[in-house]
VMD Tcl script that builds the backbone (N, CA, C; Angstrom):
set m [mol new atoms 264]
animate dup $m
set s [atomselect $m all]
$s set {name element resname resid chain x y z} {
  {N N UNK 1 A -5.178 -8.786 16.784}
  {CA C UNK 1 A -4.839 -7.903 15.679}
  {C C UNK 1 A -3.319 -7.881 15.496}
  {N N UNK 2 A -2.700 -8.006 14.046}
  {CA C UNK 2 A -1.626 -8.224 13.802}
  {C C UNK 2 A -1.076 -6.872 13.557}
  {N N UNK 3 A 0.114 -6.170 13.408}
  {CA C UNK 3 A 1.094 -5.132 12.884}
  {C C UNK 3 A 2.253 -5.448 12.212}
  {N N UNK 4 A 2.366 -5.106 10.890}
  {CA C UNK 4 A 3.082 -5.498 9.625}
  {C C UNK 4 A 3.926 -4.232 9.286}
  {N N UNK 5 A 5.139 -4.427 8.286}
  {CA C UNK 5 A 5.355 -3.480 7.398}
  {C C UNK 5 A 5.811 -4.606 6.144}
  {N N UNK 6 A 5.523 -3.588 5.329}
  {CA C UNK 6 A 5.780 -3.791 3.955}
  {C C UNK 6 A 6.216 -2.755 3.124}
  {N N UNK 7 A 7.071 -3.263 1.619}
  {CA C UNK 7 A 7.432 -2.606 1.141}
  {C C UNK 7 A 6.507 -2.184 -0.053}
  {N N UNK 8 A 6.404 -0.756 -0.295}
  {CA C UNK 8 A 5.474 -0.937 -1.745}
  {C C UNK 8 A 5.989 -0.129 -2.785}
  {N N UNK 9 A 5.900 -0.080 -3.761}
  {CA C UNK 9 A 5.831 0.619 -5.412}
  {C C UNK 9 A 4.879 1.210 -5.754}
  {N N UNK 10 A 4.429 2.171 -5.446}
  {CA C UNK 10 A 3.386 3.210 -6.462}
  {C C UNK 10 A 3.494 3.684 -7.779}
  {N N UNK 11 A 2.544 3.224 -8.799}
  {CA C UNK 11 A 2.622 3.791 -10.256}
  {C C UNK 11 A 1.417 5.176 -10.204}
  {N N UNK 12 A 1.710 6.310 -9.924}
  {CA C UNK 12 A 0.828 7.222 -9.956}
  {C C UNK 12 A 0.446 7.720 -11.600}
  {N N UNK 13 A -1.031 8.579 -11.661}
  {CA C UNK 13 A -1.621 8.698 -12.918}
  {C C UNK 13 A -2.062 7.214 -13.268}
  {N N UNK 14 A -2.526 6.245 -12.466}
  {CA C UNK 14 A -2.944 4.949 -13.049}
  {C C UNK 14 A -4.566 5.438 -13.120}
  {N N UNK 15 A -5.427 4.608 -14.025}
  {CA C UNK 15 A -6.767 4.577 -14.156}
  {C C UNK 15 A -7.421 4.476 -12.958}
  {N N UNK 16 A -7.136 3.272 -12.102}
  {CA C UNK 16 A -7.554 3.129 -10.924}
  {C C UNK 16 A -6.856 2.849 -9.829}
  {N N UNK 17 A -7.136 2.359 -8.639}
  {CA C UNK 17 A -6.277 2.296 -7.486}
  {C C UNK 17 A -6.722 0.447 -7.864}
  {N N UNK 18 A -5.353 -0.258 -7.693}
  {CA C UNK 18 A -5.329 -1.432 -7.300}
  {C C UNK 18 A -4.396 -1.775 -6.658}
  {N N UNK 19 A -4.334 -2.914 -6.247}
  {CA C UNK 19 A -2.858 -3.646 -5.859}
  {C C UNK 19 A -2.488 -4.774 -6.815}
  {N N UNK 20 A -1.175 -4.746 -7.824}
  {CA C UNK 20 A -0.980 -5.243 -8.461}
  {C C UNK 20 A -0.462 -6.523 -8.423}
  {N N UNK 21 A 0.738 -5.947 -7.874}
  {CA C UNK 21 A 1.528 -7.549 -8.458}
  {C C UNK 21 A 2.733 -7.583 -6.856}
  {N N UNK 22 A 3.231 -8.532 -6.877}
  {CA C UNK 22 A 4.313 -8.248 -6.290}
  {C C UNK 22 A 5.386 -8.794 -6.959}
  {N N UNK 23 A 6.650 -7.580 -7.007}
  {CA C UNK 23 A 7.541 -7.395 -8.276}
  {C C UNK 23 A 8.683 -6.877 -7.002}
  {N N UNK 24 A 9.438 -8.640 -7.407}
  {CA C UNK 24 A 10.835 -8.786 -6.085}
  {C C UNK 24 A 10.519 -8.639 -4.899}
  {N N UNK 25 A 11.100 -7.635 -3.973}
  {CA C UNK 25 A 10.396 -7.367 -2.519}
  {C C UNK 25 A 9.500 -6.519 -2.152}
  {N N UNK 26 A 8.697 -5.642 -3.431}
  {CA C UNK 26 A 7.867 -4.540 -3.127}
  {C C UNK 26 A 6.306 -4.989 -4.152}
  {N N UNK 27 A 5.359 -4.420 -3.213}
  {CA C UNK 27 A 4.059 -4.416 -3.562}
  {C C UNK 27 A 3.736 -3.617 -4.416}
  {N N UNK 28 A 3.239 -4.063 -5.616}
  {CA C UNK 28 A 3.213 -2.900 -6.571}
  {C C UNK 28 A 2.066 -2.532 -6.734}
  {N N UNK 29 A 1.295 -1.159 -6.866}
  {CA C UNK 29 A 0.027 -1.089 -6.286}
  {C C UNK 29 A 0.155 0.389 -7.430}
  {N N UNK 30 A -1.351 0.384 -8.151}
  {CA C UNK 30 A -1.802 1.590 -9.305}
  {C C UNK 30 A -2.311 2.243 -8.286}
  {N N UNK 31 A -2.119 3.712 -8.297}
  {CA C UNK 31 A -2.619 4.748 -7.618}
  {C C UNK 31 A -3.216 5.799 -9.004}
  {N N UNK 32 A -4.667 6.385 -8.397}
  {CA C UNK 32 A -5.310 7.337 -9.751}
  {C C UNK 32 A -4.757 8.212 -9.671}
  {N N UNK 33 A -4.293 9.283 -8.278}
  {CA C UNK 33 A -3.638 10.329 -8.281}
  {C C UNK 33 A -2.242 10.939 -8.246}
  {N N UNK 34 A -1.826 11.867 -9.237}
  {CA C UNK 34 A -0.628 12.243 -9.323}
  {C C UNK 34 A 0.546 12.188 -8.329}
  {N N UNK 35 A 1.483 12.609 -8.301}
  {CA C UNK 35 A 2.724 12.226 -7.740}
  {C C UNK 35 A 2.862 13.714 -6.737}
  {N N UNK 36 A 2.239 14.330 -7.609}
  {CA C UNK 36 A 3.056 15.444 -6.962}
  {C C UNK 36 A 1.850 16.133 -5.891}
  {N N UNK 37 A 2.526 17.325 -4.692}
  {CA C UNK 37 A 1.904 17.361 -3.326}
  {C C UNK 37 A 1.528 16.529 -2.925}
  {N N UNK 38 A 2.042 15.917 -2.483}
  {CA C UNK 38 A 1.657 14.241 -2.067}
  {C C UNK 38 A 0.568 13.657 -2.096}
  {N N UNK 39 A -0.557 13.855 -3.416}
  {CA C UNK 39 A -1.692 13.196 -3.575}
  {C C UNK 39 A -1.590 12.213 -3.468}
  {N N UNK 40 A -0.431 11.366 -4.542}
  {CA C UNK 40 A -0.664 10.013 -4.273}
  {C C UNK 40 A -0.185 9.220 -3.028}
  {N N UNK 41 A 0.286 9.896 -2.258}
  {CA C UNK 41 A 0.724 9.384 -1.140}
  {C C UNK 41 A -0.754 9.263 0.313}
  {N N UNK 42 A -1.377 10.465 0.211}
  {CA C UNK 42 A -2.691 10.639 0.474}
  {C C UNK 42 A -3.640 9.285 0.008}
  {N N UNK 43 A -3.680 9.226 -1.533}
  {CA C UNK 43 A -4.146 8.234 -1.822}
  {C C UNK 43 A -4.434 7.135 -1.477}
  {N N UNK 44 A -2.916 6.856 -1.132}
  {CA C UNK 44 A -2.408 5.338 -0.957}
  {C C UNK 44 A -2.894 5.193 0.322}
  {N N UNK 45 A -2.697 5.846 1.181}
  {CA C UNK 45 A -3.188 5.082 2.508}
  {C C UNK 45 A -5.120 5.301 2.677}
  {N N UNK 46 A -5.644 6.618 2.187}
  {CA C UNK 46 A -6.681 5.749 1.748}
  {C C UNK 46 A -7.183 4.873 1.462}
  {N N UNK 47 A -6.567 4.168 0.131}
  {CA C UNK 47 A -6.769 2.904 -0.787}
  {C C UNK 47 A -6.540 1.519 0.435}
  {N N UNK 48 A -4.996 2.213 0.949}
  {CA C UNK 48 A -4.579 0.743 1.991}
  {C C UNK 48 A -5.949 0.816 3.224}
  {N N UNK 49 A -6.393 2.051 3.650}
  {CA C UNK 49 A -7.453 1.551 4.951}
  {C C UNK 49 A -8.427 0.954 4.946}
  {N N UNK 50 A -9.120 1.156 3.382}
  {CA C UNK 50 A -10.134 0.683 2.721}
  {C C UNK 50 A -9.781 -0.626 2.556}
  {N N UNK 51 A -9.156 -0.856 1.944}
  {CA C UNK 51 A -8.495 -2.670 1.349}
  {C C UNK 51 A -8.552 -3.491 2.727}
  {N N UNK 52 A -7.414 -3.010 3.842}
  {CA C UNK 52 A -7.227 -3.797 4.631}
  {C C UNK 52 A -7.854 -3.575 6.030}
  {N N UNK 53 A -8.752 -2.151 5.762}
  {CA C UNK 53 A -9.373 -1.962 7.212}
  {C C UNK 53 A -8.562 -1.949 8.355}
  {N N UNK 54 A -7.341 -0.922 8.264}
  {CA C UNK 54 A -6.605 -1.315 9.111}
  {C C UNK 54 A -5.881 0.104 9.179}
  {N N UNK 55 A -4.785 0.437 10.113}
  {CA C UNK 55 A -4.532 1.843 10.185}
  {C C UNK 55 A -3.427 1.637 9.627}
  {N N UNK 56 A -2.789 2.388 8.580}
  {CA C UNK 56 A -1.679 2.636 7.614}
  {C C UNK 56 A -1.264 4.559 7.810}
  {N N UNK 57 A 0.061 3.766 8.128}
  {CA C UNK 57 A 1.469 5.024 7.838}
  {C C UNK 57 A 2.357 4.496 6.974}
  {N N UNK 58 A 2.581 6.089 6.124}
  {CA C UNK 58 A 4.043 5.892 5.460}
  {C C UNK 58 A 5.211 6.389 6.663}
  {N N UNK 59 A 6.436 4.743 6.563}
  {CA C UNK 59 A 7.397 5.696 7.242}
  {C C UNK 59 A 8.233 5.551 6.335}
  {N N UNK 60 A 9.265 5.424 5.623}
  {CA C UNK 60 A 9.599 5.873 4.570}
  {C C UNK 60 A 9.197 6.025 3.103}
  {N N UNK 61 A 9.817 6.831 2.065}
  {CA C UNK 61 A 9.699 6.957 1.444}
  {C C UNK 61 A 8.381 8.013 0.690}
  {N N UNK 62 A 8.437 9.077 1.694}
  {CA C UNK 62 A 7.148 10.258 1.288}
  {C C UNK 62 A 7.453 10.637 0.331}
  {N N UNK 63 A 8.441 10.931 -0.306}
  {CA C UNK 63 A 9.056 11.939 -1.609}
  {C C UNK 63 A 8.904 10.971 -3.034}
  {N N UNK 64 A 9.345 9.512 -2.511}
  {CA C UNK 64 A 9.677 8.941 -3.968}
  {C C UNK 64 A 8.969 7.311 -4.189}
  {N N UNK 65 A 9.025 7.046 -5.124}
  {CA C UNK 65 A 7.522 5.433 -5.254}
  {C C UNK 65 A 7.671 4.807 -4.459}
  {N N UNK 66 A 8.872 4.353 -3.837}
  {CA C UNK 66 A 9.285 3.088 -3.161}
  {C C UNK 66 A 9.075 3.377 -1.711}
  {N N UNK 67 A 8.096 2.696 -1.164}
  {CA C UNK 67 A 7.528 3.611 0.570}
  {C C UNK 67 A 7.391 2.300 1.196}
  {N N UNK 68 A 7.857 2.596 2.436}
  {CA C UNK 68 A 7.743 1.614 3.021}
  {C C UNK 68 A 6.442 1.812 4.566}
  {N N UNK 69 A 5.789 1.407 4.656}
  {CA C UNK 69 A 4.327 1.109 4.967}
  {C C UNK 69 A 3.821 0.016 6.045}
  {N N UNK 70 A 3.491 1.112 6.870}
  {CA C UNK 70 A 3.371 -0.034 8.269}
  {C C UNK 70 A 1.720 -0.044 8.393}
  {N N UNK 71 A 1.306 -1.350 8.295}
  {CA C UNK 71 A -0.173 -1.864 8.900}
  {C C UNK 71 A -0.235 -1.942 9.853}
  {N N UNK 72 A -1.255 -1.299 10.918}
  {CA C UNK 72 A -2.059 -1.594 12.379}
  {C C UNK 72 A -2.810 -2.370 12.465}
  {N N UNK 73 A -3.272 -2.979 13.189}
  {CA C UNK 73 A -4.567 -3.975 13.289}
  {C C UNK 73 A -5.426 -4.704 12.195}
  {N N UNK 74 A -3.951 -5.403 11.765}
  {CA C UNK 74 A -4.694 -6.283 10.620}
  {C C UNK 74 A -6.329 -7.289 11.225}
  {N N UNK 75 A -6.893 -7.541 10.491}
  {CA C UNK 75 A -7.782 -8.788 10.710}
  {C C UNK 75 A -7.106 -9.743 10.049}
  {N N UNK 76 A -8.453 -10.671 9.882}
  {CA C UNK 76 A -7.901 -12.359 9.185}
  {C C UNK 76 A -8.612 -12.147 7.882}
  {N N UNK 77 A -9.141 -11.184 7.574}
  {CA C UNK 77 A -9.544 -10.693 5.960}
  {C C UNK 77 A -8.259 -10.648 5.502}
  {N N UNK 78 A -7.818 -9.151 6.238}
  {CA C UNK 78 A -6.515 -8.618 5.572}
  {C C UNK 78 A -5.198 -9.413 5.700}
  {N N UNK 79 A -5.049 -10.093 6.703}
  {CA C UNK 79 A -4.422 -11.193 6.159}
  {C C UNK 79 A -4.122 -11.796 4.840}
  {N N UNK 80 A -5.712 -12.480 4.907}
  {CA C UNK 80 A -6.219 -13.417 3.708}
  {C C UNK 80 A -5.417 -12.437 2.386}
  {N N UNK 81 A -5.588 -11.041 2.276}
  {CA C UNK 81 A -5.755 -10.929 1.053}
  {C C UNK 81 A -3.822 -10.471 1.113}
  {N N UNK 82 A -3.068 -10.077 1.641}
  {CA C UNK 82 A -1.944 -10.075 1.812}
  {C C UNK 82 A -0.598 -11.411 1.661}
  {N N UNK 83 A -1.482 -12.690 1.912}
  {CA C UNK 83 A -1.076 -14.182 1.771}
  {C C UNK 83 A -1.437 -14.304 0.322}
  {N N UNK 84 A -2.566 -13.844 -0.370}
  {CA C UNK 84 A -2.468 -13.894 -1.888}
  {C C UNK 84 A -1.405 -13.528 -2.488}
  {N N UNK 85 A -0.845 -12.773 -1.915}
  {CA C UNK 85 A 0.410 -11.741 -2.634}
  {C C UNK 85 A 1.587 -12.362 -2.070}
  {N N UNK 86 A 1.860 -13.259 -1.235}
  {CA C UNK 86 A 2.870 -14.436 -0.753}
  {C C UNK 86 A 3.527 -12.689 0.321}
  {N N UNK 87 A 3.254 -11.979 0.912}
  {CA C UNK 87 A 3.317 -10.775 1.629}
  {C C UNK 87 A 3.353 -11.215 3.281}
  {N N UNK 88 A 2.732 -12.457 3.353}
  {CA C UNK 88 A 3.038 -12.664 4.960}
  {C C UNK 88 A 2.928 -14.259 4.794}
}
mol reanalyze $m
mol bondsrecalc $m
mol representation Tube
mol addrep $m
């Protein structure tokens, strides 16, 4: 099992939760829930445990989009889908 960080971009109030694009050095990823009390921050690592099956913390960036985001125990799924995004 691998341990990563990455940088990401949250667009909160999006329709759905995806992972978008990667735009320069950050992962840009639609979150459904608002910005504020840290729903979408809640969100996001939801969205990330689900996606990558893997244990996700924010260590920076709780207050504002740009968070930087450490993966636990990647597999070779989450890999896979992180190498789509040229991310590892």
């Amino acid at each position: 099992m691998k341990t990563i960080t990455i940088q990401v971009k949250i667009i909160p109030n999006s329709n759905k939760n995806e992972i978008v694009q990667l735009e320069k050095e950050f992962l840009k990823i639609k979150i459904k829930k608002p910005q504020k009390n840290q729903l979408a921050n809640k969100e996001l690592v939801s969205f990330l445990e689900k996606t990558f099956k893997a244990d996700i913390k924010i260590l920076k960036g709780k207050t504002i989009k740009k968070k930087l985001i450490l993966i636990k125990n990647l597999n070779k799924q989450s890999i896979d889908i992180l190498k789509k995004f040229s991310i590892i």
